[in-house]
C-alpha positions as CSV (number, residue, x, y, z in Angstrom):
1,X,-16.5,-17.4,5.3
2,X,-16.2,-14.8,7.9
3,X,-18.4,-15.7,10.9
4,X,-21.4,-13.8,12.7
5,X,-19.0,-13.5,15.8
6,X,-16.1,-12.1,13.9
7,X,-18.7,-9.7,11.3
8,X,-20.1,-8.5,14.6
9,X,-16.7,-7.7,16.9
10,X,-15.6,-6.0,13.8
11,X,-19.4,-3.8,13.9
12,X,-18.6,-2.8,16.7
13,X,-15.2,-1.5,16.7
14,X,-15.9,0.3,13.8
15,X,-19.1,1.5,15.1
16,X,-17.3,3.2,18.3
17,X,-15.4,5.9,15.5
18,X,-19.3,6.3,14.3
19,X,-18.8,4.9,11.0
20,X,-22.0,3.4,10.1
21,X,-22.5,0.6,7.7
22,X,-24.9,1.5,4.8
23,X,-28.0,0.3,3.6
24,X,-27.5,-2.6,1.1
25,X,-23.5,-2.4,1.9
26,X,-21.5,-5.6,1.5
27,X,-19.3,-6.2,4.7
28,X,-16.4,-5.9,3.0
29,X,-16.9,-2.8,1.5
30,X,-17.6,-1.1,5.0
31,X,-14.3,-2.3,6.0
32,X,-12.5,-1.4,3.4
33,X,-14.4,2.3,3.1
34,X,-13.1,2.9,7.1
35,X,-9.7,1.7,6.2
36,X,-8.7,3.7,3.1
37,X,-8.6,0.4,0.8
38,X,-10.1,-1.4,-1.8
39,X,-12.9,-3.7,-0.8
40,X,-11.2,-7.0,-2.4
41,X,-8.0,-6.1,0.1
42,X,-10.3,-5.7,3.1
43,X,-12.1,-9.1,2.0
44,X,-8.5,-10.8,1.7
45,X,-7.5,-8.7,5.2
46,X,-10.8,-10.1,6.6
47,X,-10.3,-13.9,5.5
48,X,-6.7,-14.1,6.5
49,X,-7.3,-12.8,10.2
50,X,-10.5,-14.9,10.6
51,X,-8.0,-17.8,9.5
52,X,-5.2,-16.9,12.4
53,X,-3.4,-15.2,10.2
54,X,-0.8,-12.6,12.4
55,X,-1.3,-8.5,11.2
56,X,1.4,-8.6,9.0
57,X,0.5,-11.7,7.2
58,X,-2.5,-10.3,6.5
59,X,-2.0,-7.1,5.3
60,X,1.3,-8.9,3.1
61,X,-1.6,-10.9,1.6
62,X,-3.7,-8.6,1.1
63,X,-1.7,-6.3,-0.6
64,X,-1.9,-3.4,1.9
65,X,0.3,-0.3,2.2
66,X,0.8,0.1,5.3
67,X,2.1,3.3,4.7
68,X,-1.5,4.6,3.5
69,X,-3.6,2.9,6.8
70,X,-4.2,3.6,10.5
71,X,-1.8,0.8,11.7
72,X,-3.3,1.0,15.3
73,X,-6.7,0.5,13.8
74,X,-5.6,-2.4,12.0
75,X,-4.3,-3.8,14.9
76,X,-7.8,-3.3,17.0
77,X,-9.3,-4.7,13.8
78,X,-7.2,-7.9,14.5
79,X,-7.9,-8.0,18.0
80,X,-11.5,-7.6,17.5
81,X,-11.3,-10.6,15.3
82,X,-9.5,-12.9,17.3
83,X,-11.5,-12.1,20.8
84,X,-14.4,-13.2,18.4
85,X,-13.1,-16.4,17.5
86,X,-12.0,-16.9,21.3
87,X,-15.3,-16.4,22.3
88,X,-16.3,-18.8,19.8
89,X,-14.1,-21.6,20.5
90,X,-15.1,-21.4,24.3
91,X,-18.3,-21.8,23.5
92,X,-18.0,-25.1,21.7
């Protein structure tokens, strides 16, 4: 399960393009809607960088052509996540 840190450093970097997350819209889909793929790939993208998994690894697991996404943004997306968990981990 994704955490509120992570959910949240991911808002917000997808929030400074102004893409807005719907009413009644599952995370995931949000994700995937901003990055051109399917919302299972951007739950799988999700779980795998929340877990430390590196960009590649991620995107292998989830199945992503990279060919078809923003590679930059997927690496902001990864950043985002793992500043998240750092702030996280210093917390505890």
């Amino acid at each position: 399960m994704i955490s509120a840190e992570v959910i949240k450093g991911i808002h917000e970097l997808l929030g400074q393009d102004g893409v807005k997350l719907n009413d009644d819209e599952p995370f995931g889909d949000y994700v995937a809607r901003r990055l051109g793929i399917s919302a299972r790939q951007a739950d799988v993208l999700l779980e795998s960088l929340h877990d430390g998994a590196t960009v590649d690894e991620a995107v292998a697991a989830a199945e992503i052509d990279e060919s078809h996404v923003d590679g930059g943004l997927l690496k902001q997306l990864a950043r985002a996540v793992g500043s998240a968990l750092g702030r996280m981990n210093a917390k505890s």
